[in-house]
DRENSE-184451 format. One record per residue (C-alpha): x, y, z; residue in three letters. Coordinates in steps of 0.2 Angstrom, whole numbers, padded with zeros to 4 digits, always signed. Each point is the difference from the previous one (the first is absolute). Layout:
<rs>
XYZala;...
</rs>
This chain:
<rs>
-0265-0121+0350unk;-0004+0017+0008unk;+0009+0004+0016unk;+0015-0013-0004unk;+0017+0004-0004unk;-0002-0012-0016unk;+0005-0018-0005unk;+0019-0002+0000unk;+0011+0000-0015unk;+0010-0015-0002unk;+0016-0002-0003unk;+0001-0005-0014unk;-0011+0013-0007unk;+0013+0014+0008unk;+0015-0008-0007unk;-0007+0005-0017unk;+0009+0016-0001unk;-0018+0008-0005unk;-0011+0010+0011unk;-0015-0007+0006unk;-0016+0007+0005unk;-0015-0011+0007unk;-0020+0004-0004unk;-0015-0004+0006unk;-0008-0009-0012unk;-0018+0007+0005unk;+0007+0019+0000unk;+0016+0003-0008unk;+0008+0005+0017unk;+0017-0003+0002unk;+0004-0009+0015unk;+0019-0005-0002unk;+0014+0005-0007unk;+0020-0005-0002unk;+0014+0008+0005unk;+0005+0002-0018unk;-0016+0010-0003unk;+0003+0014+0013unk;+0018+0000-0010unk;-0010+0005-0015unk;-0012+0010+0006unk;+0008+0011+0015unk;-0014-0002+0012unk;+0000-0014+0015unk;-0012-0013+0000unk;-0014+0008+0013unk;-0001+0012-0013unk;+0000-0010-0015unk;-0014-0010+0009unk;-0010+0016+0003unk;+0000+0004-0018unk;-0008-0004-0019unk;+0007-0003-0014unk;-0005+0015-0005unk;+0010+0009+0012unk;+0016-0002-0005unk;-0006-0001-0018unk;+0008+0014-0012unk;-0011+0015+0000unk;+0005+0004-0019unk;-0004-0020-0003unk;-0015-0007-0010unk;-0001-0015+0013unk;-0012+0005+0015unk;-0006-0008+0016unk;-0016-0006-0010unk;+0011-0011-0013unk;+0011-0006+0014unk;-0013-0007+0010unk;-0009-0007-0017unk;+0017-0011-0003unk;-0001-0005+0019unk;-0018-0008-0002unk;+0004-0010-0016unk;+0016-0008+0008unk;-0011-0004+0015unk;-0012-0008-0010unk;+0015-0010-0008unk;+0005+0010-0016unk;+0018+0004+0003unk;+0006+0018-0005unk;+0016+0008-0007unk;+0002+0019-0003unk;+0009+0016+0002unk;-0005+0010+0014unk;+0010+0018+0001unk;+0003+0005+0017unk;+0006+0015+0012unk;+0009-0003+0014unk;+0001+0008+0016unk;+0014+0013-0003unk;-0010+0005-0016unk;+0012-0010-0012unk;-0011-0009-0014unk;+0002-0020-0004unk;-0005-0012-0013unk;-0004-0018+0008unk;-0007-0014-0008unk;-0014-0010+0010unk;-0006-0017+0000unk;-0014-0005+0008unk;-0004-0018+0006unk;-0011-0009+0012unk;+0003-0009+0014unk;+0002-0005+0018unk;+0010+0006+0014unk;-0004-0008+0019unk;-0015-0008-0008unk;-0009+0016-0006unk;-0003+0006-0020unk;+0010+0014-0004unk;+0008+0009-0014unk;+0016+0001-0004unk;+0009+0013-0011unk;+0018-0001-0005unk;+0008+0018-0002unk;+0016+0003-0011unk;+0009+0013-0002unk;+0001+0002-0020unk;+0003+0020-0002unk;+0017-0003-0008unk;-0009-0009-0010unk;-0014+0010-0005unk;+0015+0015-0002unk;+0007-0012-0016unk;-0016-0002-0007unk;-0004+0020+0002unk;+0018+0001-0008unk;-0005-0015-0012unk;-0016+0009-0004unk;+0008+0017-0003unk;+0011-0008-0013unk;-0015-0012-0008unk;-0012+0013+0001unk;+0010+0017-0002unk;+0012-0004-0015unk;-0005+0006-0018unk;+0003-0016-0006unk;-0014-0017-0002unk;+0005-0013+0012unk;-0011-0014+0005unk;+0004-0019+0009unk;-0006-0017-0013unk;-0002-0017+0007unk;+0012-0013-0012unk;-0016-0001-0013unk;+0001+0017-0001unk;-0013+0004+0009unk;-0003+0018+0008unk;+0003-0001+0017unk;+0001+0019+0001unk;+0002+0017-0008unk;+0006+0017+0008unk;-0009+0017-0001unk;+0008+0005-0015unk;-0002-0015-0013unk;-0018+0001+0006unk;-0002+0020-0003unk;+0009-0002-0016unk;-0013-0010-0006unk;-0016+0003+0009unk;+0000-0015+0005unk;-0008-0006+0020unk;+0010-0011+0009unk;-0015-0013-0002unk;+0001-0001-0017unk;+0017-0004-0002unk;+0005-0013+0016unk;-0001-0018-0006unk;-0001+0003-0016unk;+0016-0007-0011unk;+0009+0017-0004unk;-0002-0001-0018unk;-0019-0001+0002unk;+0000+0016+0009unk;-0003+0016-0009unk;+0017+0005-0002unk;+0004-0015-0013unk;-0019-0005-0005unk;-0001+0013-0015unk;+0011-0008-0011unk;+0002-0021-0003unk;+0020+0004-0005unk;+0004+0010+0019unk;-0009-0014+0008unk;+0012-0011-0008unk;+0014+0010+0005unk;-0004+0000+0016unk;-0005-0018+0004unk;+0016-0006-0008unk;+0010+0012+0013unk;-0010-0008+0014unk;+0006-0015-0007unk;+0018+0004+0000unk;-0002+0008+0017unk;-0004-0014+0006unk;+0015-0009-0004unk;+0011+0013+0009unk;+0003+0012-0014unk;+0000+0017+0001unk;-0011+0006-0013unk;+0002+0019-0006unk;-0009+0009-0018unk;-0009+0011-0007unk;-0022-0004+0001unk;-0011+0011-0008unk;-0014+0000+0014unk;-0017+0007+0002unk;-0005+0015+0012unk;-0014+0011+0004unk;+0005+0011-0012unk;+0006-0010-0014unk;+0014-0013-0007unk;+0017+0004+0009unk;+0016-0006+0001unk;+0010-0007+0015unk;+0013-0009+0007unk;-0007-0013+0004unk;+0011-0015+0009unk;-0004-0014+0012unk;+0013-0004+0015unk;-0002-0018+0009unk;+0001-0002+0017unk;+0009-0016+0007unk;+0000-0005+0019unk;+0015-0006+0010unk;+0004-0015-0011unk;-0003+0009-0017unk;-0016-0006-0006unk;-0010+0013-0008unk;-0016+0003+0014unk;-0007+0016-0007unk;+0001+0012-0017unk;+0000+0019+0001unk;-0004+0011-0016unk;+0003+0016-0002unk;+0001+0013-0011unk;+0004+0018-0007unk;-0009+0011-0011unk;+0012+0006-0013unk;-0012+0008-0013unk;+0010+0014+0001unk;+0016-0005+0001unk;-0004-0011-0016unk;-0007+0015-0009unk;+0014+0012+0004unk;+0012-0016-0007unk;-0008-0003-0015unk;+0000+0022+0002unk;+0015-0002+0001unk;+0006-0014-0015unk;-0009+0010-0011unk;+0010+0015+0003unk;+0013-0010+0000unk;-0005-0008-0018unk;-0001+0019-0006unk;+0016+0003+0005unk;+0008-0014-0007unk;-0008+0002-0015unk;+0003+0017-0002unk;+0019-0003+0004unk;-0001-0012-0015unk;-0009+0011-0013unk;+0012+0014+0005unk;+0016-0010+0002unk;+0001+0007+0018unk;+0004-0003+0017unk;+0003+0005+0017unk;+0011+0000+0014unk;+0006+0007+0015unk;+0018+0003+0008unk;+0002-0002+0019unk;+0016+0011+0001unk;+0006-0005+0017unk;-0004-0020-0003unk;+0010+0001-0018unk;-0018-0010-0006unk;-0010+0005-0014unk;-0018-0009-0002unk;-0006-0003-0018unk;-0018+0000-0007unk;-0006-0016-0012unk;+0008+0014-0015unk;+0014+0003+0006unk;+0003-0017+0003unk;-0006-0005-0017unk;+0011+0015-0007unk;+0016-0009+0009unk;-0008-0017-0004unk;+0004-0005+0019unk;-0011-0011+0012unk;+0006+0011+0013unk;-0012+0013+0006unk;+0015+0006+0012unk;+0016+0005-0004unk;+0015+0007+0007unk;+0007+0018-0008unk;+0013-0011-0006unk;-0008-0013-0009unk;-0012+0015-0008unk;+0013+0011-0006unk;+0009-0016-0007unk;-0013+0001-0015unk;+0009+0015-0005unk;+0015+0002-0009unk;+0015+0002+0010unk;+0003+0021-0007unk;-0017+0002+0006unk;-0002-0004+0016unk;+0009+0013+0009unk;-0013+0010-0011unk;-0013-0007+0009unk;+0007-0001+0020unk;+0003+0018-0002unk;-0017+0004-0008unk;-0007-0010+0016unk;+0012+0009+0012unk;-0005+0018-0008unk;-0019-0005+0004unk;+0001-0006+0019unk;+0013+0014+0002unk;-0010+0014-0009unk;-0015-0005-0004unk;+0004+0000-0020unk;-0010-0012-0011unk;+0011-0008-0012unk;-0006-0009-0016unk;+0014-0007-0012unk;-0002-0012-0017unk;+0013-0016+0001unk;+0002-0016-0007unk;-0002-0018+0010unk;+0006-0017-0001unk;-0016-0009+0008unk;+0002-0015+0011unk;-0002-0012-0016unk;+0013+0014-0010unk;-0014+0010-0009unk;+0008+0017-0005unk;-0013+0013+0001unk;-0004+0020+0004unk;-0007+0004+0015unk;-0005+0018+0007unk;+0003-0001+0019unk;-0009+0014+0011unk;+0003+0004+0018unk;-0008+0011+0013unk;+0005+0002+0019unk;-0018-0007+0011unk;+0001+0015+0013unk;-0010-0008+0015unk;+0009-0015+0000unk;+0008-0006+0018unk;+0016-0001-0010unk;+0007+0004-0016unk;-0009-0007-0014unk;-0001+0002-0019unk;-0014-0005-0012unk;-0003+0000-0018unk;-0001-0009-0016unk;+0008-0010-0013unk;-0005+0001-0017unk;+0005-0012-0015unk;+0002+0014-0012unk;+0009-0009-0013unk;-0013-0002-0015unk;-0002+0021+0003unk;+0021-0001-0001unk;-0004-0011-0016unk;-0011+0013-0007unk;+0014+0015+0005unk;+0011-0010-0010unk;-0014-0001-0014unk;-0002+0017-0002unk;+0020+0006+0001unk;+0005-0012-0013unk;-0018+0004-0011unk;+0005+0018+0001unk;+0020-0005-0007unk;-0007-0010-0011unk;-0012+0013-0010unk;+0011+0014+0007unk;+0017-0007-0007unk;-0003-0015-0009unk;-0013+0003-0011unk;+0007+0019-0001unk;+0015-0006-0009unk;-0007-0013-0012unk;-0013+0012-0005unk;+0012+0013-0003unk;+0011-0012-0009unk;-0016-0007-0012unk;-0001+0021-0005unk;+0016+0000-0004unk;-0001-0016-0014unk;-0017+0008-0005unk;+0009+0016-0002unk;+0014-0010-0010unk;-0013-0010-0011unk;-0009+0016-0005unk;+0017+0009-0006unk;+0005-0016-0010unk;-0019-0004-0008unk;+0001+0022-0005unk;+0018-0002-0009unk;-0008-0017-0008unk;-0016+0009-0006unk;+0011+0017-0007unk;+0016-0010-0007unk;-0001+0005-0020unk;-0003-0013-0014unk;+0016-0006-0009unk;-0004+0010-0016unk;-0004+0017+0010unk;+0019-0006+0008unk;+0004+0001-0017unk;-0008+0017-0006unk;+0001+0008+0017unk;-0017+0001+0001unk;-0016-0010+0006unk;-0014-0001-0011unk;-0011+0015-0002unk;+0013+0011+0009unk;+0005+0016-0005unk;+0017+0009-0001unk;-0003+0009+0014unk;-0008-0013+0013unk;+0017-0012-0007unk;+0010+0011+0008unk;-0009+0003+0015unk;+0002-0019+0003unk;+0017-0001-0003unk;+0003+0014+0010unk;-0009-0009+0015unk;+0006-0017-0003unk;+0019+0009+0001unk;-0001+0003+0017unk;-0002-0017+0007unk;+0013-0006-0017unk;-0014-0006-0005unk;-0010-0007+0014unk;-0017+0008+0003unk;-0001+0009+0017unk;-0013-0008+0013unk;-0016+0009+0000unk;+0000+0017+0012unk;-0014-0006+0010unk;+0006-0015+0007unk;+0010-0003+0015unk;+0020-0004-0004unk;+0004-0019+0005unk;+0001-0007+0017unk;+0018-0004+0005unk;-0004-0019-0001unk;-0002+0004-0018unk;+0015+0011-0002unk;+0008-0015+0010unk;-0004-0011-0015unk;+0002+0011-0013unk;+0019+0005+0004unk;+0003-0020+0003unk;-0005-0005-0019unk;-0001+0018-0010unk;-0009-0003-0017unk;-0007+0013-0012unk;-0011-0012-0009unk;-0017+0003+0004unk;-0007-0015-0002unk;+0013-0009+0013unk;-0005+0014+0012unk;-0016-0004-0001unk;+0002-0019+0002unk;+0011+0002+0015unk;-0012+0013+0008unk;-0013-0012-0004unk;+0010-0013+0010unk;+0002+0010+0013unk;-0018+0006+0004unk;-0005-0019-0001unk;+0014-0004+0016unk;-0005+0013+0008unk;-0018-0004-0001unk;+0006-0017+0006unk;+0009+0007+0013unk;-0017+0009+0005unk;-0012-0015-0002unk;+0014-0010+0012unk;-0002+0013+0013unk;-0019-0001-0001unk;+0001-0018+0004unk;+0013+0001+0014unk;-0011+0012+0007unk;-0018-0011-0003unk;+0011-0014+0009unk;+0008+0013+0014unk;-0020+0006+0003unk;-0005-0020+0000unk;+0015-0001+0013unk;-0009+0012+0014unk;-0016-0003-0003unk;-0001-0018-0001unk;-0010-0011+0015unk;+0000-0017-0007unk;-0001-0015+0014unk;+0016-0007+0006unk;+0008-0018-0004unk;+0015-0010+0003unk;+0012+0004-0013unk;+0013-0012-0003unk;+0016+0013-0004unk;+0012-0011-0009unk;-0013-0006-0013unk;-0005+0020-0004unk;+0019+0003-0001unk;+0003-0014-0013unk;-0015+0006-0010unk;+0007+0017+0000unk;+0018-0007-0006unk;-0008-0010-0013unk;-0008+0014-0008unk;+0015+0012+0001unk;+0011-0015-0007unk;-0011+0001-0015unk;-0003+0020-0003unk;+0019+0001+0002unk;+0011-0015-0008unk;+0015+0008+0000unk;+0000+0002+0021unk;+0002-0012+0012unk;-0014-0001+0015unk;+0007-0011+0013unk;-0011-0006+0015unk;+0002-0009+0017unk;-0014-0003+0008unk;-0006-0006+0019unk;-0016-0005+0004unk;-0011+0013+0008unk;-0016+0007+0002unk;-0007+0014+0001unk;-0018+0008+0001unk;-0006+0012-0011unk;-0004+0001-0017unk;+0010-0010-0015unk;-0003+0016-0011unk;+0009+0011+0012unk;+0017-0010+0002unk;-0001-0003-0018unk;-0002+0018-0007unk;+0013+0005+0015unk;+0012-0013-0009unk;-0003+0004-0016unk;+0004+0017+0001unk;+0016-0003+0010unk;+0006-0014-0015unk;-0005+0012-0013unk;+0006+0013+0006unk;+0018-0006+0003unk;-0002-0007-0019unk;-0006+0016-0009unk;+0014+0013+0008unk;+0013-0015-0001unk;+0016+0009-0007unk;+0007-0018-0008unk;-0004-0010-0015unk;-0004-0015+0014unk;-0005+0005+0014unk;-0004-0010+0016unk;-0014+0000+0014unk;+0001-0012+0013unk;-0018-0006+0012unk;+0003-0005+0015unk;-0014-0006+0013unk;+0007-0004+0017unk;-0006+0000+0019unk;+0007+0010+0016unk;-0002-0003+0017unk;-0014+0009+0007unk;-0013-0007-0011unk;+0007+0009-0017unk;+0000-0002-0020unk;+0013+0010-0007unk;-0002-0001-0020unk;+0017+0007-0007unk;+0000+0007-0017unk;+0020+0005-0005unk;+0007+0007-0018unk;+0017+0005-0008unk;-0008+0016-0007unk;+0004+0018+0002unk;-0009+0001+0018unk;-0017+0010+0004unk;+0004+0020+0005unk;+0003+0003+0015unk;-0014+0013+0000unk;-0013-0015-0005unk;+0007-0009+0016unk;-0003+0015+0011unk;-0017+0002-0005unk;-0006-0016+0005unk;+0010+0003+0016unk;-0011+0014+0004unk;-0016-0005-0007unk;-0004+0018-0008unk;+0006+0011-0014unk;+0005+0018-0001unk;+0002+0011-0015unk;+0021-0003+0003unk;+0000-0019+0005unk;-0011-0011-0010unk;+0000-0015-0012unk;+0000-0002-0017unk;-0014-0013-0004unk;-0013-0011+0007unk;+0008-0016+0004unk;+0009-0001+0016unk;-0015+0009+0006unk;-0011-0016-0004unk;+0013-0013+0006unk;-0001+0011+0017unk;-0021+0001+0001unk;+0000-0018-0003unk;+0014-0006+0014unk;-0012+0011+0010unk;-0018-0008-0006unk;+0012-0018+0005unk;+0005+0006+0016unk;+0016+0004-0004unk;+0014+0014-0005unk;+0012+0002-0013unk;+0019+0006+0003unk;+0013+0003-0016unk;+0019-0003+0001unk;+0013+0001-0010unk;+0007-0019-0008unk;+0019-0004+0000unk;+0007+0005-0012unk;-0013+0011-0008unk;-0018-0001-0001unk;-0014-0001+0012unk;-0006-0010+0012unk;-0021+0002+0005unk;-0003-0010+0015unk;-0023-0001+0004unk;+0000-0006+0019unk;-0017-0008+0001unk;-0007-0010+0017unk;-0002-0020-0002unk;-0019-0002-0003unk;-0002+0018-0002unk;-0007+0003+0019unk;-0016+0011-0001unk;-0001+0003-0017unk;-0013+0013-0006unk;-0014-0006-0008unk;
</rs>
């Protein structure tokens, strides 16, 4: 074929669209070529035909003349070729064809044909394709529908130094990744599996690596041609070791926190000023007893009563003006209408991007149980105690004098001879002389203190000379004031029982403690008369502690009743809002007003404090149910005692 210009392409070669080139079969020479090729190429066809392959090869190319002309022999002796061949064209631009290399005849002589495509936007996608397989940190590969490994990308293979070899064609959960461990081969033939039917599969695999057990993302995304059936599976996967071991990091940080808001009875939170929005930790949440971990400043200070949150918005205004922390004790009414002490401390956050104030919230109200504790411990020995004591000195005082003049009074004859037995002249005298001062009476001994003014009290009420009377009385006396003592002792066993009692809560069904309490006071008392009318309701709490609360309101209305027969009246009803109001009313002489403000305040003071134990347990005890008490006065005398307690008794302590 030397010295010829070549065997002429048909036609219907040319129409292809595909550049041709024409080889001698014997030496790789190209001795035609189509239009189409000088297009892709840039030179003309003398060149062309004066060139090798290897000419116009790319020079940065693993593909030389030697390899071209290797591919040319075997298609000439019949074995067809298809390949990539990288390609510079004349102007210096580089291009990605594909070749295929057939034999056959053109004007009755053997040649080798090679069709050339352009595919260099298609090489550019599977660069940009590669970069994305190869160069992303996370395991991707391609499954057949069996789940076989079709192929794996760089990272999946680094990850577990694995070779490509090892892993394509094997079913994925026999690879390396999955082989350690029967359960993850599960896993992950049973996400194949769903795959498979079109379902996206996504969760958490614990896999193995080089280095050791990790755990990924791991998810398996079908691919569906253009009538939806699923042609091809693509896995993929992330390592999230880290991310799961700053989470679990994280949740026990978390766990500490919540715990230690609950052993503290604290919480959190933080105002956003300008937005009016106050987030709220688990605590502070539990404190309100909200499912709401955002609030508005609104709803927040709404826990407050009314008088004090003005207190509060100009505590918060003073910190985001000034700076000024603020911390302040109030009471609450909790979402469920616990009452409780809480301690609320703010703090201005200087670097925020706008104005912000953080702090706490403390349930402070078994230290405000203790307060109480102590001021009413210190009345009680301080006053109390003080004056019954004094008072049991006095009748001591008043027994002695009357058992002296009994042990010194003179025998009848002695009466009759002015003289006791034994006595002289003289020492007859001396003893009448004596005896006249008092008319007769001996004068209490020098040492001992002059009767209380209890004592006097009761001596100017019934006077008597006779000392055996005085002594009876005094004996009286010191056994009701020992009585009295013994009755405080108890109160105050039951007021220490009261603060420092934990027992489990219960359901406590109000009107059946109510009539229990009624019964019994109708017995103790028969001339009163103890009404009830009674609601169902429920509360939750302890039985003990509505029935000691009751009892001592009853008894109390019955022991300082002012009438031969009195009357109490129990009432159990239920408000709106999720409210039991038990109402306890009598016609007595009414509860001091001092008493009333005490509770009011929740503290004593040396110039405002109560007289005795009672209403302070019926107050400890609404608080142990949830509750609070308020006293008003009855129409047309008397007292009406209201314990407003929450239906089911919300959160009660335990």
């Amino acid at each position: 074929m030397a010295g010829q210009s070549g065997p002429r392409i048909p036609p219907v070669l040319d129409g292809l669209g595909v550049g041709i080139t024409v080889h001698d079969p014997e030496t790789g020479a190209i001795v035609a070529v189509n239009e189409r090729l000088t297009e892709l190429y840039g030179y003309d066809a003398a060149e062309l035909r004066s060139m090798t392959v290897g000419d116009y090869t790319a020079p940065e190319s693993p593909y030389s003349q030697a390899e071209a002309a290797e591919r040319i022999e075997r298609a000439a002796n019949g074995e067809r070729q298809s390949f990539d061949w990288h390609v510079e064209r004349a102007d210096g631009a580089l291009l990605w064809v594909s070749v295929t290399l057939v034999r056959t005849e053109l004007d009755g002589e053997s040649v080798v044909v090679a069709g050339v495509r352009d595919i260099s936007e298609r090489k550019r996608r599977e660069r940009r394709l590669d970069a994305v397989f190869n160069g992303t940190f996370q395991f991707t590969g391609l499954l057949d529908l069996d789940g076989t490994i079709l192929e794996a990308n760089d990272t999946a293979l680094e990850f577990g130094g694995l070779e490509r070899e090892q892993v394509v064609g094997k079913s994925m959960w026999e690879a390396g990744w999955f082989a350690y461990d029967e359960e993850v081969q599960a896993a992950a033939r049973e996400a194949v599996e769903r795959a498979r039917e079109g379902e996206f599969v996504r969760e958490e695999l614990e896999i193995m690596g080089a280095e050791g057990i990790v755990t990924i993302d791991f998810s398996i995304r079908p691919l569906e041609d253009e009538r939806g059936n699923v042609t091809r599976l693509v896995p993929e996967g992330r390592d999230i070791s880290q991310l799961v071991a700053r989470e679990e990091e994280l949740a026990r940080s978390n766990d500490l926190l919540a715990q230690t808001e609950r052993m503290s009875d604290t919480g959190g939170w933080e105002l956003d000023v300008e937005a009016g929005e106050v987030l709220a930790t688990t605590g502070a949440a539990e404190i309100y007893q909200t499912d709401d971990r955002t609030l508005s400043l609104t709803e927040t200070l709404s826990y407050f009563a009314p008088e004090d949150r003005e207190t509060l918005r100009r505590a918060i205004q003073r910190c985001v003006g000034s700076g000024e922390p603020f911390t302040v004790e109030r009471t609450i009414t909790s979402e469920t209408g616990r009452e409780r002490w809480v301690r609320v401390h703010g703090e201005r956050v200087a670097d925020a991007e706008s104005p912000t104030v953080r702090g706490v919230i403390q349930d402070v109200t078994d230290r405000k149980e203790r307060e109480q504790q102590l001021m009413v411990s210190s009345r009680v020995l301080r006053h109390n105690l003080r004056n019954d004591l004094t008072a049991m000195l006095g009748y001591v005082d008043e027994l002695d004098g009357a058992v002296t003049a009994l042990t010194t009074r003179p025998s009848a004859s002695e009466e009759a001879g002015g003289r006791r037995d034994g006595e002289t002249e003289s020492q007859s005298d001396a003893v009448a002389s004596d005896d006249s001062a008092e008319g007769g009476t001996p004068a209490p001994r020098a040492s001992r203190a002059a009767p209380s003014d209890t004592v006097a009290d009761w001596s100017e009420e019934s006077p008597t000379t006779d000392p055996a009377e005085r002594a009876t009385r005094a004996v009286e006396s010191l056994r009701d004031a020992t009585e009295d003592l013994r009755s405080i002792a108890e109160r105050f066993n039951e007021f220490e029982r009261a603060v420092g009692r934990s027992e489990p809560s219960e359901p406590v069904d109000v009107a059946a403690v109510v009539e229990a309490v009624a019964a019994d006071h109708r017995e103790s008392y028969p001339s009163a008369t103890v009404t009830t009318d009674l609601a169902e309701a429920t509360v939750l709490g302890r039985p003990e502690d509505l029935r000691v609360a009751l009892d001592e309101l009853v008894d109390n209305a019955l022991e300082h009743a002012d009438t031969a027969e009195p009357t109490v009246g129990v009432s159990v009803s239920t408000v709106a809002g999720g409210r039991v109001i038990v109402r306890v009313a009598d016609d007595g002489p009414g509860i001091p007003e001092m008493e009333c403000e005490v509770l009011r305040r929740g503290e004593e003071t040396p110039l405002l404090h109560g007289s005795g134990l009672g209403l302070w347990l019926v107050n400890w005890y609404a608080t142990r149910l949830s509750g609070r008490v308020t006293i008003d006065d009855n129409s047309p005398r008397g007292t009406v005692v209201r314990l407003n307690l929450p239906a089911g008794g919300g959160d009660a302590e335990t």
